[in-house]
matplotlib code that plots the C-alpha trace (Angstrom):
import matplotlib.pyplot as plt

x = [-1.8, 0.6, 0.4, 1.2, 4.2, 5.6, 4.8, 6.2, 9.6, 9.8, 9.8, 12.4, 15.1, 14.0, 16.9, 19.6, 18.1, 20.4, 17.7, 17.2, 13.3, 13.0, 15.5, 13.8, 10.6, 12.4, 14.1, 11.0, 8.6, 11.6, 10.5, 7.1, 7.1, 7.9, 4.4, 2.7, 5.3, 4.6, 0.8, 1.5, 3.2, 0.7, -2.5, -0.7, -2.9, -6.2, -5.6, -7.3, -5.8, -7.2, -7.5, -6.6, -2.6, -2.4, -4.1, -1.8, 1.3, 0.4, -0.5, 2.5, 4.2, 2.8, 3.7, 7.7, 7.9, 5.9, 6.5, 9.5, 11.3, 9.9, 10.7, 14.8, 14.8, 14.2, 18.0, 19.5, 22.4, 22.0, 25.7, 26.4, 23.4, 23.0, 25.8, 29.0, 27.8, 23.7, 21.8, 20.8, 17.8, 15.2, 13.9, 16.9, 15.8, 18.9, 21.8, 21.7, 23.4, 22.8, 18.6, 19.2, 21.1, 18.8, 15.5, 17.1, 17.5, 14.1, 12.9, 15.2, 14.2, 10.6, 11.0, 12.7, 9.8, 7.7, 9.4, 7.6, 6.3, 2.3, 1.1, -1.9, 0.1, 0.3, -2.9, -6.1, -8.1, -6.5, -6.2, -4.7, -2.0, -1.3, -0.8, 1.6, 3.6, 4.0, 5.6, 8.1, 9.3, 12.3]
y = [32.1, 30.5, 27.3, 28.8, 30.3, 27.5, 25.5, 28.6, 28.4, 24.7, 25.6, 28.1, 25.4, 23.9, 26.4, 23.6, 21.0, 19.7, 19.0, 21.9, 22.0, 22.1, 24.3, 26.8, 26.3, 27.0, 30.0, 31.5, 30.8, 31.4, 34.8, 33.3, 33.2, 36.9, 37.2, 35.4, 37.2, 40.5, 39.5, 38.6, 41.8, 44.0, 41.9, 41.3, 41.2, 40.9, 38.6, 41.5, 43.9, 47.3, 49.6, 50.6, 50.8, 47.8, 46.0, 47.5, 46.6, 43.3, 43.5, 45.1, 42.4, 39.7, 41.7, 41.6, 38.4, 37.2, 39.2, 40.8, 37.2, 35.7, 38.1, 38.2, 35.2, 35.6, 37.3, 35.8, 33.3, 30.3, 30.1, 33.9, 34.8, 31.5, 29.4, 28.0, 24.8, 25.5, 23.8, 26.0, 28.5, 27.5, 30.5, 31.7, 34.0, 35.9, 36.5, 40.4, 40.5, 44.4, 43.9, 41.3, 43.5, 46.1, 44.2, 42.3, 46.0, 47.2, 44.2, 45.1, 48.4, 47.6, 45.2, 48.5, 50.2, 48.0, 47.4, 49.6, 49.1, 49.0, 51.9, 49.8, 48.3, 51.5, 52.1, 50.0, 48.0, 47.0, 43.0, 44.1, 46.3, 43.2, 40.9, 43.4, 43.8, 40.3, 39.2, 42.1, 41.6, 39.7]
z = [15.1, 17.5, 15.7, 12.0, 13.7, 14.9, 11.2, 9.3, 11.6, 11.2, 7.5, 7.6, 8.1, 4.5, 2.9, 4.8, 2.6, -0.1, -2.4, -5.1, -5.1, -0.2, -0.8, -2.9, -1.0, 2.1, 0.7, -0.3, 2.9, 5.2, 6.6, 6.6, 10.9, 11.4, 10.1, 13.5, 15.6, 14.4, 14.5, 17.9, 19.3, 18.3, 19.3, 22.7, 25.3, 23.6, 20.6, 18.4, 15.8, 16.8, 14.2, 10.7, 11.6, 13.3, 10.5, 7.9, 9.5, 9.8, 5.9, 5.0, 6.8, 4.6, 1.5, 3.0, 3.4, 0.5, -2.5, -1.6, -0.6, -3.9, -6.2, -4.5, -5.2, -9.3, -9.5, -6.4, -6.5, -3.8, -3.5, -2.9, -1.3, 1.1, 1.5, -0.6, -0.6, -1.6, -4.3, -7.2, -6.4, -8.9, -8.9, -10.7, -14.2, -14.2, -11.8, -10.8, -7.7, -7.2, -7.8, -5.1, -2.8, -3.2, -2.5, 0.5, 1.8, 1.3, 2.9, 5.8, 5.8, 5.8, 9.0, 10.8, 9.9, 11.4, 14.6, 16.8, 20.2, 20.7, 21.9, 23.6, 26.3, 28.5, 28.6, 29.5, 31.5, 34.6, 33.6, 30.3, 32.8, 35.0, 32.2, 30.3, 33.4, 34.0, 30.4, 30.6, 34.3, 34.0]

ax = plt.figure().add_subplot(projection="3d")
ax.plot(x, y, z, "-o")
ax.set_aspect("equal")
plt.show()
């Protein structure tokens, strides 16, 4: 998992690309890496997801960054949305700047959601308490 995250964040710089087709792609798989961190997080210490909620988040996740980047992406202007001096989003069907605004904010709204500490990290074997202390001492 630690290796995807660090491919999908090498990816996310694509959008500075002044070709028209890495830029899309980058545009698009951008968010791609909070995927592995939120995968991360919650499988901290064990590498496991544990349990139905767990699994969901990490599902929903996917669905944020995926679908919900994508389909901004089909009303989203490159120069008004990214930068002045962006190539054209190839995406582009039809310039709707307010369907844009308002999926950028339920994808916001969706990552707030999922921001929420694991509730495994109090509580467990005595390894799993040693290792949790030592990555949150500063």
């Amino acid at each position: 998992m630690l290796v995807f995250t660090g491919f999908a964040w090498f990816a996310s710089t694509l959008p500075d690309s002044h070709n028209p087709v890495l830029f899309t792609i980058g545009a698009a798989v951008y968010p791609l890496f909070y995927v592995g961190i939120v995968y991360l997080v919650i499988s901290f210490p064990s590498g496991r997801l544990h349990g139905t909620l767990d699994r969901g988040l990490v599902v929903v996740t996917i669905g944020l960054t995926t679908v919900v980047q994508v389909a901004s992406l089909f009303f989203a202007d490159s120069r008004r949305f990214f930068c002045r001096t962006c190539p054209a989003n190839l995406l582009e069907v039809a310039r709707e700047d307010a369907v844009t605004r308002g999926v950028l904010y339920f994808q916001r709204i969706g990552v707030l959601v999922l921001a929420r500490p694991p509730r495994r990290w109090a509580p467990g074997c005595r390894a799993c308490r040693t290792a949790c202390q030592r990555s949150a001492a500063p």
